[in-house]
N, C-alpha and C positions, 0 to 999 in steps of 0.2 A: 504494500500500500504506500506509494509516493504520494507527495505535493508533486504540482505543476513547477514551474521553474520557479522561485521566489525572487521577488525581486526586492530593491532599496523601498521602493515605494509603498508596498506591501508591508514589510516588514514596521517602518513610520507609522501608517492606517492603523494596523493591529496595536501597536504601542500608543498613539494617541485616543484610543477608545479604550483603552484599559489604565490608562494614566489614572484616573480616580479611584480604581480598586485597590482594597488593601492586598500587601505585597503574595499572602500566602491564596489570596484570589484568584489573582494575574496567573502563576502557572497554570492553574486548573483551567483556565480558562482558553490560555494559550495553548491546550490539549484539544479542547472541544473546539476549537477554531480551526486546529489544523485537520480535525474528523470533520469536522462539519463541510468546511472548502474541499477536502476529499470528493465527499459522497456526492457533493453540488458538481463537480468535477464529472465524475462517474454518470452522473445523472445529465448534466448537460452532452453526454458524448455517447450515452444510448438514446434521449431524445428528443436534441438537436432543438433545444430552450432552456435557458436558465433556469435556477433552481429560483422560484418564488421568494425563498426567504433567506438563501444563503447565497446567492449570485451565479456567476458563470465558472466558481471552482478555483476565484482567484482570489489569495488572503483580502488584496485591498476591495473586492468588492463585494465581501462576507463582509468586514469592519463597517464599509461604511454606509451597509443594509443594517447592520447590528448595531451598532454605534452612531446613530444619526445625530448630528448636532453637537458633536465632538469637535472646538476648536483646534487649531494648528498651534501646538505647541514649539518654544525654541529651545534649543539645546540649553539653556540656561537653568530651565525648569526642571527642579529634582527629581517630583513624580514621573514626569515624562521620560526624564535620562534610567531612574529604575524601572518602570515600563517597560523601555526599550532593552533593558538588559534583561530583565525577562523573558521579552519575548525572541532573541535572537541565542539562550541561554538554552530555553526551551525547544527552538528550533533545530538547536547541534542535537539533542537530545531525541529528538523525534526523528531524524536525518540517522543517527547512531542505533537506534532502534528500528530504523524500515529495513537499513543497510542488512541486521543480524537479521534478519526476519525473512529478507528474500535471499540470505545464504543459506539460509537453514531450509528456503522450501525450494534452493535450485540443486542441492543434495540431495533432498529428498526426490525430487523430477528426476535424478540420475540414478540415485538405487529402483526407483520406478521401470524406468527403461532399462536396467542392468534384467531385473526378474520378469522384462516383458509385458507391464502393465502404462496405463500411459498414466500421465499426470491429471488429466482429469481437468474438469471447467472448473472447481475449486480453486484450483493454484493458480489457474489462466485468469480467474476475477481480479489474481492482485498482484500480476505481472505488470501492471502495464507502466 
């Protein structure tokens, strides 16, 4: 299960809409952000329209469906700088864990194909 490409700008959105949470919030949140722009992902690429309430699959436009009204904060502002380290904290972290996650199921495709069986539409949902 990947994110889309993440960009600077993305990563900003998500951090300016969670600027007001207290700090042990912003993880959890920064968790369900990156599932949620998943599935909106997933959902926009079997049926070719946005996800209603989580965007097109892309963090900035999950944030600023979720977070409306959220001004532009400047690097000066504390909340916003621990925000941001948050959410790019949490990022390595979810990056570190799809990584182990699609090692573990492209072994598992290889012992598969070693005994003759194929890997099946389960593993192929979260190759992509």
């Amino acid at each position: 299960m990947t994110l889309r490409a993440v960009m600077i700008g993305d990563v900003m959105a998500l951090a300016r809409g969670l600027s007001g949470m207290p700090a042990d919030r912003q993880c959890i949140a920064c968790q369900q952000a990156f599932l949620r722009t998943h599935c909106a992902d997933k959902f926009r690429k079997r049926l070719g329209r946005v996800h209603p309430r989580w965007g097109d699959g892309s963090l900035m436009a999950f944030a600023l469906l979720t977070y409306r009204g959220k001004r532009h904060q400047d690097l000066g502002n504390r909340a916003f700088l621990s925000a941001l380290h948050a959410v790019l904290d949490q990022l390595l972290q979810w990056r570190q864990i799809q990584a182990a996650r699609g090692e573990t199921a492209r072994r598992a495709g290889q012992v598969s194909q070693q005994q003759g069986h194929p890997t099946g539409p389960v593993w192929r949902d979260f190759e992509e």
